[in-house]
C-alpha positions as CSV (number, residue, x, y, z in Angstrom):
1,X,-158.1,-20.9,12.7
2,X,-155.3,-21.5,15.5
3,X,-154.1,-24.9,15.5
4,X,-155.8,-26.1,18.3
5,X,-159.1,-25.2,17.4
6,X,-158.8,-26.6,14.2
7,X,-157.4,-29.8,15.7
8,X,-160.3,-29.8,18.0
9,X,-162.4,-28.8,14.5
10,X,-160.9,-32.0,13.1
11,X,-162.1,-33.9,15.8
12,X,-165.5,-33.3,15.5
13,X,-166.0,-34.3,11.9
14,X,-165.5,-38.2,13.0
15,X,-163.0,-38.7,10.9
16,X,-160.1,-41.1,11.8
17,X,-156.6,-39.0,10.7
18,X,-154.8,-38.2,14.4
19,X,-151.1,-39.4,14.3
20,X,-148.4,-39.1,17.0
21,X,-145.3,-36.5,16.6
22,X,-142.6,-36.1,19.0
23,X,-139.5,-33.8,18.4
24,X,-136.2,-34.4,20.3
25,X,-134.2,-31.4,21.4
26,X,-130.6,-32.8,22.2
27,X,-128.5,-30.4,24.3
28,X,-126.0,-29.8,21.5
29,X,-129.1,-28.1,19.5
30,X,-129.6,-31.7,17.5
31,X,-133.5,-32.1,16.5
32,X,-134.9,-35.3,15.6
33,X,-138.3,-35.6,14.9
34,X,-140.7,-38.5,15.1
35,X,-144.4,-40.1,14.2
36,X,-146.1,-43.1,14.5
37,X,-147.7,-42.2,11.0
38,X,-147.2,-44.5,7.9
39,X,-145.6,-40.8,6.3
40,X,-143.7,-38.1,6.9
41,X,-145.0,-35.2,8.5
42,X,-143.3,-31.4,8.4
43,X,-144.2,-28.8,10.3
44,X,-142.6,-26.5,13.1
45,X,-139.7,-26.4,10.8
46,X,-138.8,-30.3,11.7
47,X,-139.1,-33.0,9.4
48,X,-141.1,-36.1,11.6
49,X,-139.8,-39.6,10.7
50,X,-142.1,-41.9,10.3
51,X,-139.8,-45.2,9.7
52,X,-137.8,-45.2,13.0
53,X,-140.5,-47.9,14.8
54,X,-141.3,-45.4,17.6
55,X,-143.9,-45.6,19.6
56,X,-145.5,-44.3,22.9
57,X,-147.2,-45.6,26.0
58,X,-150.0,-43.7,26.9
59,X,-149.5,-40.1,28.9
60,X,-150.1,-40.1,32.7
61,X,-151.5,-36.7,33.2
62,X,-152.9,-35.1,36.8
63,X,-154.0,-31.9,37.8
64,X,-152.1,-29.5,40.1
65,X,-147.9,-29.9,40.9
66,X,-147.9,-34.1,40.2
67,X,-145.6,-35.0,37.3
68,X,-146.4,-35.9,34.0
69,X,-145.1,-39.1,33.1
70,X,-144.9,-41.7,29.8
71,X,-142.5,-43.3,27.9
72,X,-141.1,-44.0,24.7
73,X,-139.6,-46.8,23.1
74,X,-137.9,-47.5,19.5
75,X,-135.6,-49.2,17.6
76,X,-132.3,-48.2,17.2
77,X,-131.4,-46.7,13.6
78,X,-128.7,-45.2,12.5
79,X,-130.8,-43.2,10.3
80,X,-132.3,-41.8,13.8
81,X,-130.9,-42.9,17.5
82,X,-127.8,-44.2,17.3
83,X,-126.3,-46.4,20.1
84,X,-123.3,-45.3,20.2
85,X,-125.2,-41.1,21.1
86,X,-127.1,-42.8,23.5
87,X,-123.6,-44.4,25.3
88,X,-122.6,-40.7,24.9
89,X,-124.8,-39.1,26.8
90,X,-126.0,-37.3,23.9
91,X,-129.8,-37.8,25.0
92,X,-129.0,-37.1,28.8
93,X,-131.9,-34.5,29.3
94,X,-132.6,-34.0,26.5
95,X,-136.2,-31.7,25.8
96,X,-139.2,-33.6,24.3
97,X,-142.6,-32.4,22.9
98,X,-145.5,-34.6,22.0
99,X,-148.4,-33.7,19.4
100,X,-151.5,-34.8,18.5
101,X,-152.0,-33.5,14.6
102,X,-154.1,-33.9,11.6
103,X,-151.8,-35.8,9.1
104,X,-154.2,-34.9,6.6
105,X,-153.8,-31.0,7.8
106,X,-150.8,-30.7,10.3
107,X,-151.7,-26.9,11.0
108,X,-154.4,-28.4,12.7
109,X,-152.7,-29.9,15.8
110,X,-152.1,-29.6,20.0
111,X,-149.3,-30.7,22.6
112,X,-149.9,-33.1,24.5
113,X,-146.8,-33.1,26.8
114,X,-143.4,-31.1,27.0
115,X,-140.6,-32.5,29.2
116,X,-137.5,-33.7,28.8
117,X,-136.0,-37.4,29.1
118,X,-135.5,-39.2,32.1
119,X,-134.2,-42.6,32.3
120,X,-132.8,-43.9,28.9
121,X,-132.0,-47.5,28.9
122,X,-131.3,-49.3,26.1
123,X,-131.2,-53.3,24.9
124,X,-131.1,-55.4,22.2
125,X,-131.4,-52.6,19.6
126,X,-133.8,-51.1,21.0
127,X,-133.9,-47.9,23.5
128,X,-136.9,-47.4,26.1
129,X,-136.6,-43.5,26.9
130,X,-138.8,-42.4,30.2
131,X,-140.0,-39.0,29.8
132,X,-140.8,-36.5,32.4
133,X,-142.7,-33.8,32.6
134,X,-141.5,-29.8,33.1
135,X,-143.1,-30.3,37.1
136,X,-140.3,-32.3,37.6
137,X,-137.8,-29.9,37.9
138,X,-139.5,-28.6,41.2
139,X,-138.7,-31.9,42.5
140,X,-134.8,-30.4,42.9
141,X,-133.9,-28.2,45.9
142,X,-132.9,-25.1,44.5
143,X,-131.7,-22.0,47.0
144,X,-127.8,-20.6,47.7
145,X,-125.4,-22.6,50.5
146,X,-123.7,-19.8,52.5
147,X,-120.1,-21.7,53.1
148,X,-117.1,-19.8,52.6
149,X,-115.9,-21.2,48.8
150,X,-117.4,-20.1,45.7
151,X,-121.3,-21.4,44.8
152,X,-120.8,-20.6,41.3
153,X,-119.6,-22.3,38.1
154,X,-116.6,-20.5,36.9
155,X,-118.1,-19.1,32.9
156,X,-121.5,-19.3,34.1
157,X,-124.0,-17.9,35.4
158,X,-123.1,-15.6,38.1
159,X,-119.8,-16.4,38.1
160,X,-119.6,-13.1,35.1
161,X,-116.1,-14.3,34.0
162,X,-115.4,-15.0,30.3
163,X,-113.6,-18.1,29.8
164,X,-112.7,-17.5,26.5
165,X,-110.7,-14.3,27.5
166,X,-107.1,-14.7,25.8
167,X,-104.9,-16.7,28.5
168,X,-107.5,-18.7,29.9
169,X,-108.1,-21.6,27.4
170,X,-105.8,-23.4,24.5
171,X,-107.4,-25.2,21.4
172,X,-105.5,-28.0,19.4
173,X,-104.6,-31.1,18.8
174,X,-104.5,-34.0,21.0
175,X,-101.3,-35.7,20.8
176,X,-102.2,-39.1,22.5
177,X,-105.1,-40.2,24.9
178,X,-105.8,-43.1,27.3
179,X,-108.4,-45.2,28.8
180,X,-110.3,-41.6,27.6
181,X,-110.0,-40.1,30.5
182,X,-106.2,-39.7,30.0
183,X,-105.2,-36.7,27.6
184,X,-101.8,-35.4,26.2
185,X,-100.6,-31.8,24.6
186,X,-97.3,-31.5,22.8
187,X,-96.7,-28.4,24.3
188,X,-98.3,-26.0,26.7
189,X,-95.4,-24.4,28.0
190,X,-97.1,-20.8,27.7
191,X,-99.6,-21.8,30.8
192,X,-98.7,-22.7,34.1
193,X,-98.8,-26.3,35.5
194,X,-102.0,-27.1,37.5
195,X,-103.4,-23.8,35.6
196,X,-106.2,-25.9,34.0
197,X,-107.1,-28.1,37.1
198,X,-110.3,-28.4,38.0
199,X,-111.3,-26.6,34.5
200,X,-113.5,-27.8,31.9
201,X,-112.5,-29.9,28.5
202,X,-114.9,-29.5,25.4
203,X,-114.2,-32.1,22.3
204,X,-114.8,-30.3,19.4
205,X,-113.9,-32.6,16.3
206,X,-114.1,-36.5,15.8
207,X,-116.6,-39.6,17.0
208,X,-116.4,-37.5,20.7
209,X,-117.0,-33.8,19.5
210,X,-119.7,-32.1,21.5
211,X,-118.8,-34.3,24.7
212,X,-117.1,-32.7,27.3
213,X,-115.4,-33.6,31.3
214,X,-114.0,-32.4,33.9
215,X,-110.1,-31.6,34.6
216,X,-109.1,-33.7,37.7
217,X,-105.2,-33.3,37.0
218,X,-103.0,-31.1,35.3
219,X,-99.5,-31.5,34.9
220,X,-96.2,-31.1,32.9
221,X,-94.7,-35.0,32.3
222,X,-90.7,-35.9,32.5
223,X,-90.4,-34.8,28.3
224,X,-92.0,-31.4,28.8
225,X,-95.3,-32.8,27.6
226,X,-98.8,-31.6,29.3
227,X,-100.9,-34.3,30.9
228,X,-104.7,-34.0,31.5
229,X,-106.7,-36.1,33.7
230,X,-110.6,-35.7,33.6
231,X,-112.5,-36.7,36.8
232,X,-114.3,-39.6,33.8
233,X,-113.8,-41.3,31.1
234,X,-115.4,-39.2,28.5
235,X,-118.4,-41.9,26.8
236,X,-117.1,-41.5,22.9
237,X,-113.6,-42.5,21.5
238,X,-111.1,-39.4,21.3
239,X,-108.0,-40.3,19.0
240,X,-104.8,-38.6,18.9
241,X,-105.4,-35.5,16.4
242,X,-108.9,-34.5,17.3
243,X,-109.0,-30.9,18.4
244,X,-110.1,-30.4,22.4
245,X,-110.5,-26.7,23.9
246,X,-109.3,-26.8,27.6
247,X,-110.5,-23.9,30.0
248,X,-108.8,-22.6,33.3
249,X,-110.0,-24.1,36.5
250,X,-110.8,-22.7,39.6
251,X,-110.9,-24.1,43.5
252,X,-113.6,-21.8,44.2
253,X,-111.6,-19.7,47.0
254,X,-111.8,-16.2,47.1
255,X,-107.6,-15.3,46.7
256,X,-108.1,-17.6,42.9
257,X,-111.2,-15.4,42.3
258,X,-108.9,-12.0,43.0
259,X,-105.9,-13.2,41.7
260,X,-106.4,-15.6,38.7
261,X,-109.4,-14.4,37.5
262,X,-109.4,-10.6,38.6
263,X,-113.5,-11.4,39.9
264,X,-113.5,-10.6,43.0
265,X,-116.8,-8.9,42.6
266,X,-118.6,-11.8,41.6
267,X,-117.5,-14.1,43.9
268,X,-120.4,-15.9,44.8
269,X,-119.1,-17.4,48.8
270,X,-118.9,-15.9,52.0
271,X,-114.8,-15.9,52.8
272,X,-115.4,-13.6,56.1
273,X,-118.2,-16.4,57.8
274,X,-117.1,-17.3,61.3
275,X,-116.5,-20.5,61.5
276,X,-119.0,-23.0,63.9
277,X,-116.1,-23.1,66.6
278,X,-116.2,-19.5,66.8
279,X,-119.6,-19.2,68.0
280,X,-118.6,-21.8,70.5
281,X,-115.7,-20.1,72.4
282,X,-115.8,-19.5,75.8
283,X,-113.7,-15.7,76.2
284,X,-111.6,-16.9,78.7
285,X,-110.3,-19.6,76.3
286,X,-110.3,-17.6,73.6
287,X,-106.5,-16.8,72.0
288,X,-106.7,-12.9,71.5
289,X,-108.5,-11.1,74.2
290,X,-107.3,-7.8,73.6
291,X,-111.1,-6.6,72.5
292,X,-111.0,-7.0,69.2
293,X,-111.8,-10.3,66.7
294,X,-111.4,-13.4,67.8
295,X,-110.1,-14.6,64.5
């Protein structure tokens, strides 16, 4: 019987044994699993914890495009939700999904809600997590901008490029950091200065690995060492000798796209738009009035 019907099944028979189980999908591919049970409960392939003090309000639901809404609250464990992830931004968006299931049978079970978090605040040891539903996401405006620069994400999406094409990114050890925003290489004398501005920097060991920022700054200091700025401070502690991966960074102008990147045929802007003035001009004030373009 499919798990919904026998939930349903389950129902019927009066008998008190409905628990709550949430599972936690962090970004990085993390799973933590949940229930307000009194025991454990397996199934989905995720173990549910059933002493991390979670609990749930109750689920607003409505018909139509409205947005499911509830919220969960917890205590902070280290066995479970650490403070320190949460400070991380470890949570940020994370995906959720709720159950209703028959400890007694967990084959025998239905979701209630699938969305992802929201707000996550947390005080004294404790986090209250709001959680939104998946109609949320039409909230956003969505659609293309036609401007002149690049709408893409250079490594994603559209953008087609591989980043992790030889030339275009270094991996090793960081030889000092400040305020965490502030990071140093040895020696990156095989790439340009500026070549990893406005790039991307993924932490892959220590307290900070799985974090990543944006390159605001790149540039060679006075004893050939390679400084990196990031736009923020990165919300974990990077020490000197955890290993970073850096990426190339692009301005998002067609000549980088042709030149640096050799993309030119996925470059997502619009570098032959007239500008507003153009459409403005009066011909007798315009510069070239030989018959041909104005620009």
């Amino acid at each position: 019987m499919p798990g919904a019907e026998a939930f349903h099944a389950a129902l019927q028979d009066g008998i008190g044994s409905v628990a709550r189980a949430w599972a936690v999908t962090r970004r990085d591919g993390v799973v933590h699993g949940f229930t307000d049970h009194d025991r454990d409960l397996t199934f989905e392939g995720i173990t549910f914890k059933a002493d991390t003090g979670l609990s749930a309000r109750a689920l607003q639901q409505a018909t139509g495009l409205s947005v499911d809404n509830t919220e969960a609250m917890g205590a902070l464990s280290d066995a479970a939700i650490r403070e320190e992830d949460i400070a991380a931004g470890r949570y940020d968006e994370a995906e959720v999904v709720s159950w209703l299931v028959n400890w007694q049978d967990v084959s025998a079970r239905r979701i209630l809600f699938r969305g992802f978090i929201g707000e996550l605040r947390r005080s004294n040891g404790a986090f209250h997590a709001e959680l939104r539903g998946l109609t949320d996401k039409l909230n956003r405006p969505i659609g293309r901008v036609y401007q002149k620069t690049c709408s893409a994400v250079v490594g994603e999406g559209c953008c087609g490029f591989d980043l992790d094409t030889a030339g275009y990114f270094h991996e090793g050890a960081v030889l000092a950091v400040e305020d965490m925003r502030e990071v140093v290489f040895a020696d990156l004398s095989g790439f340009e200065e500026g070549w990893f501005q406005r790039g991307r920097l993924d932490v892959l060991s220590g307290e900070a690995a799985g974090l990543s920022g944006v390159i605001k700054r790149d540039e060679t200091l006075a004893d050939g060492t390679r400084r990196i700025d990031l736009w923020e401070p990165l919300r974990a502690n990077l020490a000197a000798g955890d290993t970073v991966k850096i990426f190339a960074g692009c301005d998002k102008r067609f000549e980088t796209c042709r030149l640096k990147f050799n993309n030119a045929l996925n470059f997502q802007g619009f570098p032959d738009i007239p500008e507003e003035d153009w459409i403005f001009v009066h011909a007798s004030q315009a510069k070239k009035t030989g018959g041909g373009s104005r620009r």
